[in-house]
Backbone as numpy.savetxt, mean C-alpha at the origin, in Angstrom:
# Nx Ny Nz CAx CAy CAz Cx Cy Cz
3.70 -1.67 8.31 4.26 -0.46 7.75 3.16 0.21 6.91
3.34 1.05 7.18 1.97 2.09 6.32 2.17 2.32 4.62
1.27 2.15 4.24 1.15 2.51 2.71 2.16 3.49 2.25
2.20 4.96 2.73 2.90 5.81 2.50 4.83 5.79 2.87
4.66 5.01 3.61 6.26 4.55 3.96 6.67 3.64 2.90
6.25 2.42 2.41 6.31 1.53 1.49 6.47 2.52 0.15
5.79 3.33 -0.19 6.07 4.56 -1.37 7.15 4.59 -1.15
6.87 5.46 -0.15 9.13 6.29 -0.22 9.95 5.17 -0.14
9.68 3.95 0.66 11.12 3.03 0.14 11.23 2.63 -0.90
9.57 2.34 -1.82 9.84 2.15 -3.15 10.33 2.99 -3.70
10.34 4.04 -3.77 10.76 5.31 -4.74 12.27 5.39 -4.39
12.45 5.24 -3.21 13.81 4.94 -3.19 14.93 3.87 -3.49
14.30 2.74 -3.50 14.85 1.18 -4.33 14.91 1.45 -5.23
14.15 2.32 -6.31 13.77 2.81 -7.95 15.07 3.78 -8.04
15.72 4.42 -7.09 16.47 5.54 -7.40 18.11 5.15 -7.57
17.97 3.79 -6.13 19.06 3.41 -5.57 19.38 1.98 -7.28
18.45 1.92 -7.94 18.50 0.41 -9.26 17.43 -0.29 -8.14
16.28 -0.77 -8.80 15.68 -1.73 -8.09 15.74 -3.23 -8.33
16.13 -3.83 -7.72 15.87 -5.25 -8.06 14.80 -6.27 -8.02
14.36 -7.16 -8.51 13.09 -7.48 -8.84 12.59 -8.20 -7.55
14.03 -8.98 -6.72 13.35 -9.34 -5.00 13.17 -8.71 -4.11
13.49 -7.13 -4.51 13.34 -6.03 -3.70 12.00 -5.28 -3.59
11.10 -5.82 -5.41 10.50 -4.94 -5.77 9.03 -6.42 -5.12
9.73 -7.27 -5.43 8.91 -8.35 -4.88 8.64 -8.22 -3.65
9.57 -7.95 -2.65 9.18 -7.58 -0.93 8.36 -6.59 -0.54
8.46 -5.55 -1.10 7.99 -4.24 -1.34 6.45 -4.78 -1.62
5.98 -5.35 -2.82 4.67 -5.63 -3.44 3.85 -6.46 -2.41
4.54 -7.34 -1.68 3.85 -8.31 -0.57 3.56 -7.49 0.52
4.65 -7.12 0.56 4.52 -5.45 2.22 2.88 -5.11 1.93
2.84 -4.27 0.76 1.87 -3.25 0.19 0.55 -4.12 0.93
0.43 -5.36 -0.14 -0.23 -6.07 -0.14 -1.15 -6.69 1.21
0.12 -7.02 2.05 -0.23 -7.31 3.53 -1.17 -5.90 4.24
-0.55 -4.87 3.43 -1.16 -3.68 4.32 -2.36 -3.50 4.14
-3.00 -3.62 2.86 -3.70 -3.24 2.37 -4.95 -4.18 2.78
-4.33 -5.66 2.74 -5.34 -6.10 3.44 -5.70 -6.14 5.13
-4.67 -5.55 5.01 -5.06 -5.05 6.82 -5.92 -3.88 7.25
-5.60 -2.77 5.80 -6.70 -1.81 6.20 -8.22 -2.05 5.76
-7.78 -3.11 4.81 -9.39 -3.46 4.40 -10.21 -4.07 5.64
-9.65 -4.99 6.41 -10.37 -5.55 7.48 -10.45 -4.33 8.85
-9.70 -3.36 9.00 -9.99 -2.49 10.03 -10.99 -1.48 9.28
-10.94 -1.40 8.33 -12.33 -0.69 7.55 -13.77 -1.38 7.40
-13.66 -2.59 7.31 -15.11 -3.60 7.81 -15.34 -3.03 9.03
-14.74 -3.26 9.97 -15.04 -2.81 11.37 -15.49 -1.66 11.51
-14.54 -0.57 11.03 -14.85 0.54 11.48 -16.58 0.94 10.31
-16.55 0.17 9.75 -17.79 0.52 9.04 -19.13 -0.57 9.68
-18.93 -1.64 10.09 -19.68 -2.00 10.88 -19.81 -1.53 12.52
-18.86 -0.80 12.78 -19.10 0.01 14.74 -19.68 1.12 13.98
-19.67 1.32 12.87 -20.65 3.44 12.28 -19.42 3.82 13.53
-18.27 3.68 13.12 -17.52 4.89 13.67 -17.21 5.98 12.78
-16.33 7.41 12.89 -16.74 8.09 12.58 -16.55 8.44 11.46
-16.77 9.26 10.39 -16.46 9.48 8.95 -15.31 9.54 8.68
-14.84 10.35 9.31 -13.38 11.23 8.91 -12.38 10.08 8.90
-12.65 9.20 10.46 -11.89 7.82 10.68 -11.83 6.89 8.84
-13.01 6.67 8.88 -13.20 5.40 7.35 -12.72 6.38 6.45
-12.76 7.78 5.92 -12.12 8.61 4.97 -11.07 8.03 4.55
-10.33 8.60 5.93 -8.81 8.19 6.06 -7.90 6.91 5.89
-8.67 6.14 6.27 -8.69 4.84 5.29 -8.85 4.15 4.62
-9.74 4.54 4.09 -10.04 4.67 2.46 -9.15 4.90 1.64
-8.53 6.28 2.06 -7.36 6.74 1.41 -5.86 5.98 1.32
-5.72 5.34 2.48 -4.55 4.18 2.70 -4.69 3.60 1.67
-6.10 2.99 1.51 -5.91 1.99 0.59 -5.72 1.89 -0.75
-6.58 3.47 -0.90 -6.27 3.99 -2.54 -4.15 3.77 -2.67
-4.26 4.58 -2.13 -2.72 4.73 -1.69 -1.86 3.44 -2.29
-2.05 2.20 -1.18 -1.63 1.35 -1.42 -2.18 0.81 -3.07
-2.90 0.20 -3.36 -3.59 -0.10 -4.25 -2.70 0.49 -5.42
-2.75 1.97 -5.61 -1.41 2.69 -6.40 -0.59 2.39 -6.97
0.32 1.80 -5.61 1.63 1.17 -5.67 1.55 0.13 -6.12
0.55 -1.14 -5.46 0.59 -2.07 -6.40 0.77 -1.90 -7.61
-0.47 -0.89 -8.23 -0.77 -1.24 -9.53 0.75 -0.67 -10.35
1.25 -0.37 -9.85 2.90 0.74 -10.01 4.14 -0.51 -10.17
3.97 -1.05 -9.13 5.04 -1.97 -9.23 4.46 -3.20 -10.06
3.09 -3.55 -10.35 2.97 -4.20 -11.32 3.19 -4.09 -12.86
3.32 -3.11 -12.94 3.83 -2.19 -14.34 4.85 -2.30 -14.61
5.73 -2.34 -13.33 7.62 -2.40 -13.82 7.54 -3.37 -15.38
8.96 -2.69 -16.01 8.93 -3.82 -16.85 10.91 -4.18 -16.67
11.05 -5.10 -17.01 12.45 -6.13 -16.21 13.10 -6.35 -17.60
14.01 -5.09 -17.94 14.81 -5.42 -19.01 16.17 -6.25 -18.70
């Protein structure tokens, strides 16, 4: 699932009351993704494929990375 999908369901678990095994699934999702775009970004930076390609994923990861740092912040009154 893409970085940006994981947002909107987070933002939407946050709207709907989030719960902390919800917010926990969500954080591993991210997580999994993120290290998935990190390893298709080795590649694509070791084939010198093309800019715009590694940009764009770059940006995933900022993306993701985000959220982590977002849902690590929650605080669990």
């Amino acid at each position: 699932m893409s970085c940006k999908s994981l947002k909107h369901r987070f933002d939407e678990e946050r709207k709907k009351g989030l719960t902390f095994a919800r917010a926990l699934d969500i954080y591993q999702d991210v997580e999994g993704s993120v290290a998935a775009h990190r390893t298709e970004l080795e590649e694509l930076i070791h084939s010198q494929a093309d800019h715009d390609r590694i940009r764009h994923l770059q940006e995933h990861i900022t993306e993701g990375e985000r959220l982590i740092q977002e849902i690590q912040q929650l605080h669990l009154h």
